[in-house]
C-alpha positions in Angstrom: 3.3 -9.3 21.1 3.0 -7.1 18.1 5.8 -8.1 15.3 8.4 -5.9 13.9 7.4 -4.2 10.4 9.7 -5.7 7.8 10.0 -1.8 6.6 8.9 1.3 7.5 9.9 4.7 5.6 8.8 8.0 4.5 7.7 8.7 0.7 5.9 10.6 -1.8 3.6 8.2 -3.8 4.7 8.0 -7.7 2.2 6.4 -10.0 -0.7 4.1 -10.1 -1.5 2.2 -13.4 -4.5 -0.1 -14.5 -3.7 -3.4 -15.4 -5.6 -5.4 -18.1 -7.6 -7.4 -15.6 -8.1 -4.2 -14.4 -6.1 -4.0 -11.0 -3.9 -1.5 -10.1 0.0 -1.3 -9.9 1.7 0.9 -7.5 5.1 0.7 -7.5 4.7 -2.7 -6.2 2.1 -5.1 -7.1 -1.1 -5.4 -5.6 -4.4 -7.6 -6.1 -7.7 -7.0 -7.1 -8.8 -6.0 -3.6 -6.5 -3.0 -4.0 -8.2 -0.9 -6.4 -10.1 0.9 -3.9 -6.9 2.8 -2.6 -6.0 3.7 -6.6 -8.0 7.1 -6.3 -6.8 7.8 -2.4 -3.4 7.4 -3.5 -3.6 9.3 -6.5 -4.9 12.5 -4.6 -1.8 12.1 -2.8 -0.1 12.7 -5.6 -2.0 15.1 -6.7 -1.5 17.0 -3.3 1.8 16.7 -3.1 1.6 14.7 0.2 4.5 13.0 1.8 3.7 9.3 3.4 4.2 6.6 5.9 4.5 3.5 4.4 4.2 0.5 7.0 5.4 -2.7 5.5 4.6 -6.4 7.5 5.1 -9.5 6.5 1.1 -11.2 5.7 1.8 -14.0 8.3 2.3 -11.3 11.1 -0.6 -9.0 10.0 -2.5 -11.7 10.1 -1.9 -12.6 13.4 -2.3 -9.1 15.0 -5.6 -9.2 13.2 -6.5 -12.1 15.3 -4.8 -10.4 18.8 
């Protein structure tokens, strides 16, 4: 049975900045593993694209992984 997304909503990506480790910040923080999304995200920008944003809890990702 697939889990409910804690969130789900429609929006326009705002900014991306480089931290001094040198991982990205989106309007919520992310880890290291993130960076590749900095430049796909920033064309969206860039674009003026609107988004989907899809938001589950880690636990419940990873178990649809697993499914």
């Amino acid at each position: 049975m697939t889990p409910d997304p804690i969130a789900m909503f429609e929006g326009a990506f705002t900014q991306t900045r480089t931290m001094a480790d040198g991982s990205p910040r989106f309007e919520f923080e992310a880890g290291e593993d993130a960076i590749e999304f900095m430049t796909p995200l920033a064309k969206t920008k860039a674009d003026k694209r609107y988004l989907m944003v899809i938001i589950y809890d880690m636990d419940d990702w990873k178990q649809m992984e697993q499914e």
